[in-house]
BATI-694051 format. One line per 8 residues: number of its first residue (from 1); their letters; for each residue x, y, z of N, C-alpha, C, O, CB. Coordinates in steps of 0.05 Angstrom, whole numbers, plus 5000, padded with zeros to 4 digits. Glycine has a CB too. Layout:
BEGIN
NUM) a) X Y Z X Y Z X Y Z X Y Z X Y Z  ...
***
This chain:
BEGIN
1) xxxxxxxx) 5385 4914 5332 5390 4893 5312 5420 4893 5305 5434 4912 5297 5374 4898 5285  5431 4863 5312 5458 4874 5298 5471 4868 5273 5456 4859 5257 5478 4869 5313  5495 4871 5266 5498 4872 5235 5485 4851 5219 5470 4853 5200 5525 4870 5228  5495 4828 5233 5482 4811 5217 5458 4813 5209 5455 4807 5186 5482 4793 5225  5434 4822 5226 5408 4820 5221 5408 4842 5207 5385 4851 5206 5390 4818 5243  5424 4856 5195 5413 4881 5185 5429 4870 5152 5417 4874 5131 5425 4917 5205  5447 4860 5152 5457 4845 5133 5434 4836 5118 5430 4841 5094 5474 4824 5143  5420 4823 5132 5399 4798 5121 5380 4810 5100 5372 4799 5080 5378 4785 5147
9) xxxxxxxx) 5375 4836 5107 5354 4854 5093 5358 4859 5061 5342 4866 5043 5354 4882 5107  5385 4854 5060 5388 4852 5021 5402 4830 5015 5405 4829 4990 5406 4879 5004  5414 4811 5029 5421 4782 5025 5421 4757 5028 5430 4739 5015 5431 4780 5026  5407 4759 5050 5403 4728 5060 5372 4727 5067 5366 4708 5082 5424 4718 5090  5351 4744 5060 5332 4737 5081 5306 4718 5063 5297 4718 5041 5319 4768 5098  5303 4702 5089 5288 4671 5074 5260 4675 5089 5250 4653 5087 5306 4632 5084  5243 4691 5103 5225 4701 5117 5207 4723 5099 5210 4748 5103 5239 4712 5142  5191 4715 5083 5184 4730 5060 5164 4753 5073 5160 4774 5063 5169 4710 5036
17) xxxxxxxx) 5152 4744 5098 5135 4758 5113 5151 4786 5134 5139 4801 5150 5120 4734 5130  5173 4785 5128 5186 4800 5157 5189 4829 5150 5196 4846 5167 5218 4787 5167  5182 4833 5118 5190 4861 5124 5171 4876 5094 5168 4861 5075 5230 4865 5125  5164 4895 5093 5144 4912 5078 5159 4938 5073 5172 4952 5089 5115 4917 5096  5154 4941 5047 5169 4957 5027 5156 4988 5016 5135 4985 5004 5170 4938 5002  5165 5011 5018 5141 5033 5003 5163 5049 5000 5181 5055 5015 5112 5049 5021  5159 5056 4972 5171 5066 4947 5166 5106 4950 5145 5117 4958 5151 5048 4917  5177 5112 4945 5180 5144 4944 5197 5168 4932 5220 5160 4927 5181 5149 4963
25) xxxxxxxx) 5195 5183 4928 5215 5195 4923 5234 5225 4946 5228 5241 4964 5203 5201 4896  5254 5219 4933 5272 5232 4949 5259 5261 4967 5260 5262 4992 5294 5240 4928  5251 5279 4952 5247 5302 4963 5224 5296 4978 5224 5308 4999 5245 5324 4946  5207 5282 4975 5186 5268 5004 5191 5256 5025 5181 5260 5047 5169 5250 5000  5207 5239 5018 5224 5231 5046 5237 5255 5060 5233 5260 5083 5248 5210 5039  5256 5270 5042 5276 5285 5057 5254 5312 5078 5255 5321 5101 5302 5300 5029  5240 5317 5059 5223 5337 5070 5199 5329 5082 5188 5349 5091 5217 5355 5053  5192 5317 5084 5160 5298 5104 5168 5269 5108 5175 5273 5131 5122 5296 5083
33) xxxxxxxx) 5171 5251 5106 5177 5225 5118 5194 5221 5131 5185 5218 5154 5179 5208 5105  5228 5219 5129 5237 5222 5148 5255 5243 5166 5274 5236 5180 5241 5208 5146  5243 5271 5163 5244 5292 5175 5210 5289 5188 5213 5300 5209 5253 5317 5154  5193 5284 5188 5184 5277 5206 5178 5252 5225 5173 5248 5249 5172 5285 5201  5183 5236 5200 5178 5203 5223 5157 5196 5214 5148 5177 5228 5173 5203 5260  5144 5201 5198 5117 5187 5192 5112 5194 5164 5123 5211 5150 5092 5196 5213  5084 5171 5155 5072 5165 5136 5049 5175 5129 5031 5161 5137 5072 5147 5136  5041 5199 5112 5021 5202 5098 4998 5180 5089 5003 5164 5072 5032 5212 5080
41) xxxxxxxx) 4972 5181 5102 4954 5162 5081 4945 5181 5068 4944 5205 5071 4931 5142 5090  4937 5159 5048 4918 5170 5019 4893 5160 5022 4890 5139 5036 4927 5159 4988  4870 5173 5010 4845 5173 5004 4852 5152 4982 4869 5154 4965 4832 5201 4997  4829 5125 4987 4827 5105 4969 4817 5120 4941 4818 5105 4922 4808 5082 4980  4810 5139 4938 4806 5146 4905 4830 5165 4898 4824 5182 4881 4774 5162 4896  4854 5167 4908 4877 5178 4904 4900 5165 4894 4922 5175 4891 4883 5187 4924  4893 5135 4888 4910 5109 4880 4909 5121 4848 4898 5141 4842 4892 5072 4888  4923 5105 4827 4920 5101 4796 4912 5085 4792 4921 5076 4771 4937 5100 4781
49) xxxxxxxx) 4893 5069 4803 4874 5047 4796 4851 5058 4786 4840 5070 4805 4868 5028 4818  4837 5059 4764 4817 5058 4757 4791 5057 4769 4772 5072 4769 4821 5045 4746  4799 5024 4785 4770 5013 4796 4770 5030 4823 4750 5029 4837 4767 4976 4802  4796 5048 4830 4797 5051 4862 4792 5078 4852 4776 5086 4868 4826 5042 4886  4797 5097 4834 4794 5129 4825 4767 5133 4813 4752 5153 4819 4815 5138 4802  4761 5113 4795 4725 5121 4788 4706 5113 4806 4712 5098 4824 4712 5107 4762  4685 5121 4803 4664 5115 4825 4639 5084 4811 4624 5082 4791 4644 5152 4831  4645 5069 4830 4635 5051 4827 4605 5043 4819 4588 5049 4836 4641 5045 4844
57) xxxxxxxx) 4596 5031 4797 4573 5029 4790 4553 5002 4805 4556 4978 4803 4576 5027 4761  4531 5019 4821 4517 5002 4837 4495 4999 4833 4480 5018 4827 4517 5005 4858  4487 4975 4837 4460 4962 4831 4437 4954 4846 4438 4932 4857 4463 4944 4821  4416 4971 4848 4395 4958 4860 4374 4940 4863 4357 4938 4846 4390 4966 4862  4373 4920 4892 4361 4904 4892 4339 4907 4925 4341 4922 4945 4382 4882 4885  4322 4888 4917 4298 4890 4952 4290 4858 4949 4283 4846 4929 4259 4918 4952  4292 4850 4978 4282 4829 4984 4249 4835 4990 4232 4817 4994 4300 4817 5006  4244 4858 4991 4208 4865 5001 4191 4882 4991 4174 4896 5002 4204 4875 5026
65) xxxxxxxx) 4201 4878 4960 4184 4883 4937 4182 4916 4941 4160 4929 4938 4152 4864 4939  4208 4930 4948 4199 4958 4942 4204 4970 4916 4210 4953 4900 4209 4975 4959  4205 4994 4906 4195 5009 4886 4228 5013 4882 4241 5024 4900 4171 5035 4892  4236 5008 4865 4260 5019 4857 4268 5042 4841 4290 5054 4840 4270 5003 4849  4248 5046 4828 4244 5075 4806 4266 5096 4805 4273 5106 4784 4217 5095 4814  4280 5103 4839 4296 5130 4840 4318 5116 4841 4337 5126 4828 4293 5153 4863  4325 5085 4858 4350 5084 4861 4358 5070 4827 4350 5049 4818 4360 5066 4891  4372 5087 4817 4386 5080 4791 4413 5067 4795 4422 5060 4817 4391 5105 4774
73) xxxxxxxx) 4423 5064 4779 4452 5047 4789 4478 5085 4792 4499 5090 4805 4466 5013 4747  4462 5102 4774 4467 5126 4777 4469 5142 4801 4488 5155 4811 4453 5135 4765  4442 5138 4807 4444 5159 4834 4447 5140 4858 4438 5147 4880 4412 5179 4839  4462 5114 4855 4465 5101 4878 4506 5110 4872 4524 5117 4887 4448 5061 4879  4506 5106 4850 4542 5108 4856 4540 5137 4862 4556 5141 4881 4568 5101 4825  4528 5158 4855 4532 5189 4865 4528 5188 4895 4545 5196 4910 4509 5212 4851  4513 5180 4900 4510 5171 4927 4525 5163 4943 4530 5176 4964 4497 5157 4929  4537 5139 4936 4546 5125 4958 4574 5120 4959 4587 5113 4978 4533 5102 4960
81) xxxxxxxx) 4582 5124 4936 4609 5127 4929 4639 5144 4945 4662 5135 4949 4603 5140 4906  4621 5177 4954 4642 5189 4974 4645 5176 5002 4664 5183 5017 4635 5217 4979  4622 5153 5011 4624 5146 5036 4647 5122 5038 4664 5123 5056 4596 5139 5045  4648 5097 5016 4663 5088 5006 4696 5088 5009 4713 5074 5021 4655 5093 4991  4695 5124 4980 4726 5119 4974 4728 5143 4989 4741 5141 5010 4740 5117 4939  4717 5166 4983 4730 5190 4999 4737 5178 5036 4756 5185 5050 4702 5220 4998  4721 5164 5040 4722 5160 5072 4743 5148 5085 4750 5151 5108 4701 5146 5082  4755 5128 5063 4779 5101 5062 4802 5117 5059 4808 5130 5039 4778 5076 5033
89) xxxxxxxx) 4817 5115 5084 4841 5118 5076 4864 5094 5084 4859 5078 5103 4846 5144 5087  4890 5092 5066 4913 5073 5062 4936 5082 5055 4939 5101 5040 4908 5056 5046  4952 5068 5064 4981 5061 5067 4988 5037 5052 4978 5015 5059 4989 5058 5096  5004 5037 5031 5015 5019 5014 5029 5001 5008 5018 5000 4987 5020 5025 5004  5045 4984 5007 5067 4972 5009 5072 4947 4989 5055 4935 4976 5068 4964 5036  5103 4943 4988 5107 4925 4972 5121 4904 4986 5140 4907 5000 5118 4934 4949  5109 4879 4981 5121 4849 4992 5144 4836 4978 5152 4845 4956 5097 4826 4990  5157 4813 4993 5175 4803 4989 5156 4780 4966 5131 4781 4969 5191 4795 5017
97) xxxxxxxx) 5165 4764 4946 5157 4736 4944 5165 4713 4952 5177 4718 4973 5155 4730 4926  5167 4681 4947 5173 4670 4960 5206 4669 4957 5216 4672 4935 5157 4651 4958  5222 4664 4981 5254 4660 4981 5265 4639 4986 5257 4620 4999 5268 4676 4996  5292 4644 4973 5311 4620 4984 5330 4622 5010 5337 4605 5026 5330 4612 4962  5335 4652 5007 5359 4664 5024 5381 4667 5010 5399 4678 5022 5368 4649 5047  5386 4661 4985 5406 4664 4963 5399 4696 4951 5376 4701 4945 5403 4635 4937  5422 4719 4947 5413 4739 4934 5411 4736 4906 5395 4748 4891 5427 4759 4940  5438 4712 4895 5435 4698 4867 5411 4698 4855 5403 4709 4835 5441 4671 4868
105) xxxxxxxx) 5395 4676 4878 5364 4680 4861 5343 4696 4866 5323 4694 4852 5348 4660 4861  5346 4716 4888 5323 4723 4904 5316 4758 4894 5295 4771 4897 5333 4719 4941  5341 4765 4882 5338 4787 4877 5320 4795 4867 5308 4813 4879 5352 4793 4869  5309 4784 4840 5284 4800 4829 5257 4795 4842 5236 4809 4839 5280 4793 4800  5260 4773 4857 5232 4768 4882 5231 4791 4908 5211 4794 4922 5238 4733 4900  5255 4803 4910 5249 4816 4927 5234 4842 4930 5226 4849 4908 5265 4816 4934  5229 4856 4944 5201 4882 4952 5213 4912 4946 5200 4933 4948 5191 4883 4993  5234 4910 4940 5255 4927 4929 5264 4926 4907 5275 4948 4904 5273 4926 4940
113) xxxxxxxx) 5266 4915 4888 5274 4907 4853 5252 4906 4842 5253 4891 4822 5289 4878 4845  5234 4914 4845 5216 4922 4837 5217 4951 4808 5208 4973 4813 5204 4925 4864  5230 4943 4780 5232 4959 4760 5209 4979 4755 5211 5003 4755 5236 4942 4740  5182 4963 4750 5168 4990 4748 5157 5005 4772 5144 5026 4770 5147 4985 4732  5167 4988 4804 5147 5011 4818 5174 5031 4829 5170 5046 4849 5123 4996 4851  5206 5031 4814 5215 5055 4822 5212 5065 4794 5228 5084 4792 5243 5056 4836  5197 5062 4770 5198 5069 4748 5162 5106 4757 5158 5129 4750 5193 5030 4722  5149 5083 4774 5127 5099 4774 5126 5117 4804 5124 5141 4803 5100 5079 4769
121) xxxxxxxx) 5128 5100 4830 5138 5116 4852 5158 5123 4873 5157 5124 4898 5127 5114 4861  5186 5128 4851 5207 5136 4862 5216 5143 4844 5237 5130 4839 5220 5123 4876  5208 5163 4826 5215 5180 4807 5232 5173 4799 5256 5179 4803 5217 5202 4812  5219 5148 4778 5243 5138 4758 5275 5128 4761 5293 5129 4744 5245 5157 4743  5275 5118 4792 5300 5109 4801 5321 5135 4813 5344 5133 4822 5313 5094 4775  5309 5151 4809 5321 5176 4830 5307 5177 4865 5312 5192 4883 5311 5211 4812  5291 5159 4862 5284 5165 4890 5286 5140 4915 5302 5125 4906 5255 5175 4888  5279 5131 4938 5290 5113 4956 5267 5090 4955 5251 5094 4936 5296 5126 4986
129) xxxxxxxx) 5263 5070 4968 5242 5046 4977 5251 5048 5010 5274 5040 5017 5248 5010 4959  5236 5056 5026 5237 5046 5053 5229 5019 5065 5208 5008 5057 5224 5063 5067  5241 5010 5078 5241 4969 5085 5233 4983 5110 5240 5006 5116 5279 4939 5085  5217 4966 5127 5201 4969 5149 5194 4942 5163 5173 4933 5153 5177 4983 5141  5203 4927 5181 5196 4910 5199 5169 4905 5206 5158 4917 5224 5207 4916 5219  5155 4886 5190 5121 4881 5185 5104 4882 5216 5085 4896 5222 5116 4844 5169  5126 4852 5238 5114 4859 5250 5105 4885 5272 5083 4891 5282 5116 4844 5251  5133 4897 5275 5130 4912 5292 5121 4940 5279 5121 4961 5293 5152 4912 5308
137) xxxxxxxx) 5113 4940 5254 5104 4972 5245 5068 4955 5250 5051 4972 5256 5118 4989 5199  5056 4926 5248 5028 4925 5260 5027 4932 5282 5008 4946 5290 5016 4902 5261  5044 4927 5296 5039 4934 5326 5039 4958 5337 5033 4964 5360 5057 4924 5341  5047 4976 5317 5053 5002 5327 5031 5018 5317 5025 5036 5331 5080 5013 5319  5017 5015 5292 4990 5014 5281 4966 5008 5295 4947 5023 5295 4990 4998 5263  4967 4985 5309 4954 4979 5329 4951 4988 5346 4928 4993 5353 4956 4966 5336  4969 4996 5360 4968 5017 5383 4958 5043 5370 4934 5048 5377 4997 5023 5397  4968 5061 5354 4953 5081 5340 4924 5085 5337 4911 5105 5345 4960 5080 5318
145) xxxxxxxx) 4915 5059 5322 4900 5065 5322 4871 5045 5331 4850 5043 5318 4905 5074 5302  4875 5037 5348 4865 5011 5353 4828 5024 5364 4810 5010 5373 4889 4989 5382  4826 5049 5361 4791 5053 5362 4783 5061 5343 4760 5069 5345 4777 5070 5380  4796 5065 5310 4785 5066 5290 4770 5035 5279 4764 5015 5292 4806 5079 5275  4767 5040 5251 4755 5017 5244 4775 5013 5221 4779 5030 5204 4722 5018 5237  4788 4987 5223 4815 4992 5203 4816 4961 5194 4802 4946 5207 4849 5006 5220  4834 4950 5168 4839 4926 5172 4873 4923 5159 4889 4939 5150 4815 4907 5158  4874 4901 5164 4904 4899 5134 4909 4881 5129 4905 4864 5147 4934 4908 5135
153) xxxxxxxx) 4921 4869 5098 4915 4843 5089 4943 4851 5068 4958 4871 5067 4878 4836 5075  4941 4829 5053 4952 4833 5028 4929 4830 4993 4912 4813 4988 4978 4809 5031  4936 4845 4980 4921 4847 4954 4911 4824 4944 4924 4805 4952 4936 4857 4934  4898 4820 4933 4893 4790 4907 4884 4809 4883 4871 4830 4885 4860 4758 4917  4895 4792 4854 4887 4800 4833 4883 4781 4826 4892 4759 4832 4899 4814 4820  4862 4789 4806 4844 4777 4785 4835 4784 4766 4833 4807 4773 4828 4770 4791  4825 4784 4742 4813 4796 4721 4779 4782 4708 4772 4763 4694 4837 4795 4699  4764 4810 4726 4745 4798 4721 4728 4812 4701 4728 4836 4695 4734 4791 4742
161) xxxxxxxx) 4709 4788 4691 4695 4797 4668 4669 4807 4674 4657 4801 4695 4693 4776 4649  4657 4825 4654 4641 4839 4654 4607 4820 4667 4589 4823 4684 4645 4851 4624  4614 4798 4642 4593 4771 4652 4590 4766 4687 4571 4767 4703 4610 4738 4638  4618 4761 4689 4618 4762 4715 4609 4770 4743 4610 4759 4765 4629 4765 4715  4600 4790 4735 4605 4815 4759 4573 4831 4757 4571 4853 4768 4637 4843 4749  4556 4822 4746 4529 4837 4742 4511 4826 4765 4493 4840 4774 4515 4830 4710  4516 4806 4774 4500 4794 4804 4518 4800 4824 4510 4797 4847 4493 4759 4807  4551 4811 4820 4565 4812 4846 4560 4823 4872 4569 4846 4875 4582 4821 4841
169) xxxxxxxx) 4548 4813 4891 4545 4815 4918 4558 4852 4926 4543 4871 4931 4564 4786 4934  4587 4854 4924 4597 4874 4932 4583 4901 4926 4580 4919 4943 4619 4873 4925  4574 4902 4895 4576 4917 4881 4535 4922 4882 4524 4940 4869 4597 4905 4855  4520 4902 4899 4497 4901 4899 4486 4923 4928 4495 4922 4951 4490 4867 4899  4470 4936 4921 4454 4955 4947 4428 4945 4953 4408 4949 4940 4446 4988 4938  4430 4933 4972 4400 4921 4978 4384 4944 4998 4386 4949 5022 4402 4888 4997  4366 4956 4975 4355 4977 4989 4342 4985 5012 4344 5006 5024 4345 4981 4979  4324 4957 5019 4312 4953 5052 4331 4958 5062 4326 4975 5079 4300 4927 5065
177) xxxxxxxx) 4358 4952 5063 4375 4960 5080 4377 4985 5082 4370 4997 5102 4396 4951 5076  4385 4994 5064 4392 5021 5059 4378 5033 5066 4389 5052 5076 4396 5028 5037  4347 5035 5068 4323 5054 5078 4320 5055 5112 4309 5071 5126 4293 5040 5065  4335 5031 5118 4329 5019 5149 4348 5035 5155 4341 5056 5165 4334 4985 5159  4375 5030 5152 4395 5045 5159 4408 5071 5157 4422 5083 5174 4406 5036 5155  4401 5081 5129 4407 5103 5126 4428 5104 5119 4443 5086 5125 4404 5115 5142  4443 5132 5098 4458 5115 5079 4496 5115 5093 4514 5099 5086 4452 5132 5042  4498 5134 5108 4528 5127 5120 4524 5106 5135 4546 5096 5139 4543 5150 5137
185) xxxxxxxx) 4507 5094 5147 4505 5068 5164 4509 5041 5138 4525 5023 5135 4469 5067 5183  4499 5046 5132 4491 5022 5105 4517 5021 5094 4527 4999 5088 4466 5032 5078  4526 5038 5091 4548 5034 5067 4578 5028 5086 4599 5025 5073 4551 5069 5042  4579 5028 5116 4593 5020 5137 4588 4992 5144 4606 4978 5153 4588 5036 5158  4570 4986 5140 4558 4957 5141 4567 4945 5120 4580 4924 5119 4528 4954 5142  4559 4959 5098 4566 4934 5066 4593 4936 5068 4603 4913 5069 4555 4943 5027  4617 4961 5070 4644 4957 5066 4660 4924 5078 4674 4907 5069 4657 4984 5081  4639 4933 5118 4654 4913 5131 4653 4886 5129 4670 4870 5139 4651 4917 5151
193) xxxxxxxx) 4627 4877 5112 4621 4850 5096 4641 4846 5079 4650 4823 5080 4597 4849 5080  4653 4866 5059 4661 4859 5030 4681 4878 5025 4688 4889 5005 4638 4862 5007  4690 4880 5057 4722 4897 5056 4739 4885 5035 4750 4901 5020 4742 4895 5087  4744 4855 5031 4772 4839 5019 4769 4845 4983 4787 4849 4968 4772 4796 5029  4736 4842 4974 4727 4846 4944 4736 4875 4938 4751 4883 4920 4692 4842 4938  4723 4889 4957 4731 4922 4944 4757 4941 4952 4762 4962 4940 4707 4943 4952  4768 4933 4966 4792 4944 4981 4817 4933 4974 4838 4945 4970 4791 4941 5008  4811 4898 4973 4843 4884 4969 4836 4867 4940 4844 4844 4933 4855 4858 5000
201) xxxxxxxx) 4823 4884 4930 4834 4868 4899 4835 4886 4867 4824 4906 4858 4810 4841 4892  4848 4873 4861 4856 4889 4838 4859 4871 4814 4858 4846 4815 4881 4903 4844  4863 4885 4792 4867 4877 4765 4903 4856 4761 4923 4862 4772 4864 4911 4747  4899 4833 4743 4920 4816 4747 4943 4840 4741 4965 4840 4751 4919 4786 4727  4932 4866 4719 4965 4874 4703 4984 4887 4731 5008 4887 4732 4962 4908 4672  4967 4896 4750 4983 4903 4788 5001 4877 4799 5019 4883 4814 4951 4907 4821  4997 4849 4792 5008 4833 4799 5040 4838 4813 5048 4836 4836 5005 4818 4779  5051 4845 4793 5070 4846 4808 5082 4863 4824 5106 4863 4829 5082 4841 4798
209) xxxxxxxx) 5065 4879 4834 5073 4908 4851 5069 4881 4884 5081 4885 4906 5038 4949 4846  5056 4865 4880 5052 4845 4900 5043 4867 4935 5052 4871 4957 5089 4824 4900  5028 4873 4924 5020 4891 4945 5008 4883 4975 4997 4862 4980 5000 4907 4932  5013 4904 4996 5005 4903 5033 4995 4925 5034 5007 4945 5027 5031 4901 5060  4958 4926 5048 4948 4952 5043 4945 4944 5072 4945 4923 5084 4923 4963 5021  4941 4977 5079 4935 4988 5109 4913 5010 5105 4916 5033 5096 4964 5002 5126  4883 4993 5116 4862 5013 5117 4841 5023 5138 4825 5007 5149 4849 5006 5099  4840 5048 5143 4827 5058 5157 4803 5072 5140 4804 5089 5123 4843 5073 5172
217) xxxxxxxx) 4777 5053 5153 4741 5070 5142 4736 5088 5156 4749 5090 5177 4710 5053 5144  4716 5107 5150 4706 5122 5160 4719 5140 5175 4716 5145 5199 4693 5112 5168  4740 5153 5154 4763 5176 5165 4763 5204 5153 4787 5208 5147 4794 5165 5159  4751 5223 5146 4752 5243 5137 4771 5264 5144 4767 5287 5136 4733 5249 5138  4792 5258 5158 4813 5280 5157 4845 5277 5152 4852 5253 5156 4810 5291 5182  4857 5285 5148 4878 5286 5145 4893 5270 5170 4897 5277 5193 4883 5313 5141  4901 5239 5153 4920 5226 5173 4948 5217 5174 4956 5208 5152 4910 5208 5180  4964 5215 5191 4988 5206 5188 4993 5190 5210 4979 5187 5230 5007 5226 5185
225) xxxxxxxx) 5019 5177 5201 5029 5145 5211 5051 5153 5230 5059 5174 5220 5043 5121 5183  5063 5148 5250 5084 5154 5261 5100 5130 5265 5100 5123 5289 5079 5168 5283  5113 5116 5253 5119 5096 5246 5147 5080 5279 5151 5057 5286 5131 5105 5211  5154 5099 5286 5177 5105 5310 5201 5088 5303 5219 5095 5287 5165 5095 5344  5200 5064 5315 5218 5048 5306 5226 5018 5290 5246 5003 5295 5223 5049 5319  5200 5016 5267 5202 5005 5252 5214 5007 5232 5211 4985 5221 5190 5001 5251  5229 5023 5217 5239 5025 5195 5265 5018 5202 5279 5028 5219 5234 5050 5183  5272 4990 5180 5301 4977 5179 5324 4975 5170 5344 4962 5175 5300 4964 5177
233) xxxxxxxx) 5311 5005 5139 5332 5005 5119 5325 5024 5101 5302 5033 5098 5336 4979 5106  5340 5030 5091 5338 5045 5058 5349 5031 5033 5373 5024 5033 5355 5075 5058  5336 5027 5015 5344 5026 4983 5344 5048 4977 5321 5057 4980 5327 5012 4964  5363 5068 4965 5376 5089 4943 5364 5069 4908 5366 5047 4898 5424 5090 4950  5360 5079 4907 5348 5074 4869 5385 5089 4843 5402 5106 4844 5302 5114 4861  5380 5074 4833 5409 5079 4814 5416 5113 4815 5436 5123 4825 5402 5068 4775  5394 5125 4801 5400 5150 4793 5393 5168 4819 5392 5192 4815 5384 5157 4766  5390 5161 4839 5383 5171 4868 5423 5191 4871 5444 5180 4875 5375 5131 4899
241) xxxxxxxx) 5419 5221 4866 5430 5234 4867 5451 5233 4889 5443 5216 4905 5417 5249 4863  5475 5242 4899 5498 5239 4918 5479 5256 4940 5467 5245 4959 5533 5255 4907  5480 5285 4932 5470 5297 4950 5445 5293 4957 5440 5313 4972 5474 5317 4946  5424 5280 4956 5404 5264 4965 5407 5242 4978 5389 5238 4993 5391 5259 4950  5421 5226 4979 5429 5218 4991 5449 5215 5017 5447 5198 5035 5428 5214 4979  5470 5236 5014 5478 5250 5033 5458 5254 5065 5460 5247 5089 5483 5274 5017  5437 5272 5044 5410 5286 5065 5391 5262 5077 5376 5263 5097 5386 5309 5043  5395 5242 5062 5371 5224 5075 5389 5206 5091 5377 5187 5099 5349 5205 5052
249) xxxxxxxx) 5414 5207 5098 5436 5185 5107 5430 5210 5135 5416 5203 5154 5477 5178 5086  5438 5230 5134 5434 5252 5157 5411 5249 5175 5412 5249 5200 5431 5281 5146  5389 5244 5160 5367 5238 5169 5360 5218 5187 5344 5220 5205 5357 5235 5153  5375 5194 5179 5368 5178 5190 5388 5164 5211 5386 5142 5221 5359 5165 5173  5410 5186 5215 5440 5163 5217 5440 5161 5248 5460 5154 5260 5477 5179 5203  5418 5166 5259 5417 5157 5300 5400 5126 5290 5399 5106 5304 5386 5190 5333  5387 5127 5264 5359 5105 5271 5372 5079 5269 5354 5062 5269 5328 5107 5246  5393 5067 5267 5411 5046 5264 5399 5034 5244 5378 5022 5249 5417 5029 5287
257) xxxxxxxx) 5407 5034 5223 5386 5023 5189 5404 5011 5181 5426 5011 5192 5373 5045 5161  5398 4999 5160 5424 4989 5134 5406 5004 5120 5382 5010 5121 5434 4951 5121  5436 5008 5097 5427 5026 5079 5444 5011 5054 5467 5002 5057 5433 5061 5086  5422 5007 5020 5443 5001 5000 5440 5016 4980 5424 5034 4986 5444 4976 4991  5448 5018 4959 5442 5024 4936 5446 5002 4910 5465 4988 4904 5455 5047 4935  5424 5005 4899 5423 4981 4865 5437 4992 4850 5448 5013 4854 5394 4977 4845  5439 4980 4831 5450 4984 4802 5445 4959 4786 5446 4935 4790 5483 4990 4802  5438 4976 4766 5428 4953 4739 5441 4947 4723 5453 4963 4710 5410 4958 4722
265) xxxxxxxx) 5442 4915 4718 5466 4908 4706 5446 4888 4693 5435 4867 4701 5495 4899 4725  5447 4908 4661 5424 4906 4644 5397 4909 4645 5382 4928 4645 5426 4889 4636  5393 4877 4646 5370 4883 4659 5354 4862 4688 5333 4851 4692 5352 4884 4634  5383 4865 4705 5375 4857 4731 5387 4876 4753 5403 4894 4747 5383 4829 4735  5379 4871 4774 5380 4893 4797 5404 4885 4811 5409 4861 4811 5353 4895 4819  5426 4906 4825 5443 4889 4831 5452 4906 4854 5441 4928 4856 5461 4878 4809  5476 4899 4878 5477 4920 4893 5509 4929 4894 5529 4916 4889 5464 4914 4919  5503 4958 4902 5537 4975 4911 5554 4965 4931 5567 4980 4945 5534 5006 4925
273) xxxxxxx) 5556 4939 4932 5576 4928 4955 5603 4937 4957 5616 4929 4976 5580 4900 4955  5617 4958 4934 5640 4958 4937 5634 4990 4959 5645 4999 4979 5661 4956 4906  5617 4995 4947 5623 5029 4983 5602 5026 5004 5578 5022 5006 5614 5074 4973  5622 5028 5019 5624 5023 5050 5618 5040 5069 5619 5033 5093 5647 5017 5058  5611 5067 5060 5611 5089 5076 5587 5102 5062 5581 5094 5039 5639 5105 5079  5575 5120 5072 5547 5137 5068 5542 5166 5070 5522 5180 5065 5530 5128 5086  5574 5173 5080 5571 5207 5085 5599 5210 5080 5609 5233 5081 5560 5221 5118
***
């Protein structure tokens, strides 16, 4: 990529799709991300979401008049719940919104100025946002992992009501199934119906984290991402220390990146254009 295109990544870019954002902090990067090259997933009940950390309350239903007596809505979430969230694992990210190509206006739309997600994961503006080239980190995902059972989308939020959600399909166990199949089959079957309801959505107050999930079902072990040569840049966060930065410029300084750092000027995001150098 040459300057220009690497330019583009905090000033001109009008391609809201081209590049995917994940927030961290310093001593994770420096010591596991990019000292090794890759990305930790998380267990979908390892998020701060509520609906993604508690275990989901499920309801039983039969199209063939069986006995429902044991399955409670109780012993169906004890149940079925670790196959679900323990089994789901993901990779996170934050999106661009829509642009002009102006940094004038684009700044607070962008996947990086994002106030509270270096407030919550990049330790309070001491830590970095890695920018990553959308399409070629799918492709490289793809190749990874292309005989798991995986998908990726972007989030939708909504706020739904209690009224709402008492007939919801997702959240329904139709037990003939469940008896037919057995219950890690069944609950592989319902995810892959109603992957987008339970996986990519969330509550409106997440809105603006404007989120890109990357998920792999039916994974019980410890996985990581090897990302190779997608990553296009670094954001430094205000209070992102000299000598942390130093170490993560070391880190990365064969991978040909742009690298900036913000500063807040009040209360908008703004960037270090006057230094020119990184070590």
């Amino acid at each position: 990529m040459n300057r220009r295109g690497l330019q583009v990544l905090f000033t001109s870019q009008k391609n809201r799709s081209e590049y995917i954002y994940h927030y961290t902090k310093s001593e994770t990067a420096i010591n596991f991300i990019l000292k090794n090259k890759n990305l930790r997933f998380s267990t979908f009940n390892e998020t701060n979401d509520p609906k993604e950390t508690k275990d989901w309350l499920l309801t039983p239903g039969t199209n063939e008049g069986r006995d429902l007596t044991k399955y409670t809505p109780e012993y169906l979430s004890k149940r079925l719940n670790p196959y679900f969230k323990q089994s789901t694992r993901l990779l996170c990210f934050s999106k661009d919104q829509e642009l002009t190509g102006s940094h004038l206006e684009d700044t607070h739309k962008r996947g990086f100025c994002k106030p509270r997600m270096w407030a919550q994961y990049a330790e309070s503006h001491t830590g970095i946002c890695l920018i990553f080239d959308s399409e070629s980190f799918t492709e490289i995902f793809h190749d990874k992992f292309y005989d798991k059972t995986y998908t990726y989308d972007h989030v939708d939020y909504y706020d739904r009501l209690l009224a709402d959600i008492q007939l919801e399909q997702a959240y329904m166990i139709n037990v003939d199934h469940l008896e037919e199949r057995g219950e890690r089959n069944y609950c592989y079957d319902h995810l892959l119906k109603f992957n987008k309801r339970l996986f990519f959505e969330k509550a409106k107050d997440w809105e603006n984290e404007n989120e890109f999930r990357f998920a792999i079902f039916e994974c019980n072990e410890e996985l990581y991402f090897e990302y190779q040569n997608s990553l296009r840049g670094i954001v430094f966060g205000q209070d992102c220390n000299e000598s942390d930065v130093k170490r993560i410029v070391e880190l990365t300084t064969d991978d040909g990146i742009q690298y900036q750092k913000l500063r807040w000027r009040n209360c908008t995001p703004w960037f270090e254009f006057e230094r020119t150098r990184w070590l």
